[in-house]
C-alpha positions, 0 to 999 in steps of 0.5 A: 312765878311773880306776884302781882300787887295792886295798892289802891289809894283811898277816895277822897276823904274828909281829912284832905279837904279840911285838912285835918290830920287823919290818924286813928282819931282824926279820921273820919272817913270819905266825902260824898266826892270821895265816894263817888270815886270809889264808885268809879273805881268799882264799875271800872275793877267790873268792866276791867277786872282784876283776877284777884285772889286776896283782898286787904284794906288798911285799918283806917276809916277812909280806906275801910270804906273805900275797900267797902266798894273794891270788894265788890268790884273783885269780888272779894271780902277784905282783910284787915291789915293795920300795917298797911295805915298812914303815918302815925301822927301821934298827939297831933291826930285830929288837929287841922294843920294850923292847930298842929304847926302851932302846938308843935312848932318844932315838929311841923313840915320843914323839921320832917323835910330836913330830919326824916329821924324827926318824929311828926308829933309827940308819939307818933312816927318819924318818917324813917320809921314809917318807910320801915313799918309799911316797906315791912308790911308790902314785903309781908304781902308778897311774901305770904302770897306767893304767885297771886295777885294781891290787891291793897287798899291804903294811902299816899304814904304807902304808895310813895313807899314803894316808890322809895323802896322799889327804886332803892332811895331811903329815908333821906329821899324824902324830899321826892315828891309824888301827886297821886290820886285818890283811888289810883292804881298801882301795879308791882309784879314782884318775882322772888329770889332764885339760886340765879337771881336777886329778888325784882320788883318790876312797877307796871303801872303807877298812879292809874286813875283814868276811871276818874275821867267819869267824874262829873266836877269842876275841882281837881280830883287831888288832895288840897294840902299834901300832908303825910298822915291825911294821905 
């Protein structure tokens, strides 16, 4: 029997529209916007429920909260789990973007693209390094909940991540780019491996945020900067 994996991105947050970069520090949680999309997902997950049996959140504040609204939507507490962040982005968390291409010239945006060994800032993580750390993290759940639906709430990175991984690109396919919105759905059904068959990861739905339909603004509902750790 597979197990359904849902990962839900966080609603808008405070370090998308700054933008800052939202690490531990950095982050400080959802806007008024964001939450009314975590609002929207939440009437949506009650009138189209997920029969979920674990719920887990990513550690960081904008997903904390977001989670705050899925829970009850499945009905279920969520569990922490710090594997499931965005990208560590060292000693550039809480700096704006400007801040962070200035103080780090030799870290900014064209260093990651062309080197994804290349860590974002001092301390933090290389992209090859997240891909490891949050492809180990999703195998962990699939693996710990075998024949369950499992839903996760985390961010773009690790979204993209599944992507990358789901369809065998490494970390030198970074350069693949995806415009997902905040609170979107996606849905992988993974089967395990058999003495017939490999392990498959089937993508049943990806970035599915019709319940946004309902927000009443005349923004676009998507990130204004995409940077990696403000995902």
């Amino acid at each position: 029997m597979p197990t359904e994996l849902y990962l839900i991105r966080h609603g808008e947050s405070v370090a998308n529209v700054e933008p800052i970069i939202g690490g531990r520090k950095g982050d400080v949680g959802l806007t008024d916007r964001g939450r009314r999309q975590a609002g929207l997902l939440e009437q949506r997950l009650v009138d189209s429920p997920i029969s979920a049996d674990v719920l887990y959140t990513s550690t960081l504040p904008r997903a904390r909260q977001t989670a705050e609204y899925v829970s009850r939507g499945v009905g279920l507490e969520p569990r922490l789990d710090d594997a499931l962040r965005e990208l560590d982005p060292g000693a550039a968390d809480g700096l704006s973007v400007t801040e962070w291409r200035e103080r780090y010239p030799g870290f900014g945006p064209g260093r990651l693209s062309a080197n994804p060994f290349h860590e974002f800032a001092p301390e933090g993580e290389s992209w090859a390094q997240f891909l490891g750390r949050a492809g180990g993290a999703l195998m962990a759940l699939v693996n710990r909940h075998p024949d369950q639906t499992v839903v996760a709430v985390t961010h773009g990175g690790v979204i993209e991540t599944s992507v990358m991984l789901g369809f065998g690109l490494g970390a030198t396919a970074h350069h693949v780019g995806f415009d997902l919105l905040n609170t979107g759905i996606t849905h992988w059904r993974h089967v395990p491996s058999t003495q017939q068959q490999d392990p498959t990861w089937t993508l049943v739905t990806l970035n599915d945020a019709g319940h946004l339909a309902g927000e009443v603004s005349g923004d676009d509902p998507r990130q204004a900067v995409p940077t990696p750790p403000e995902e």
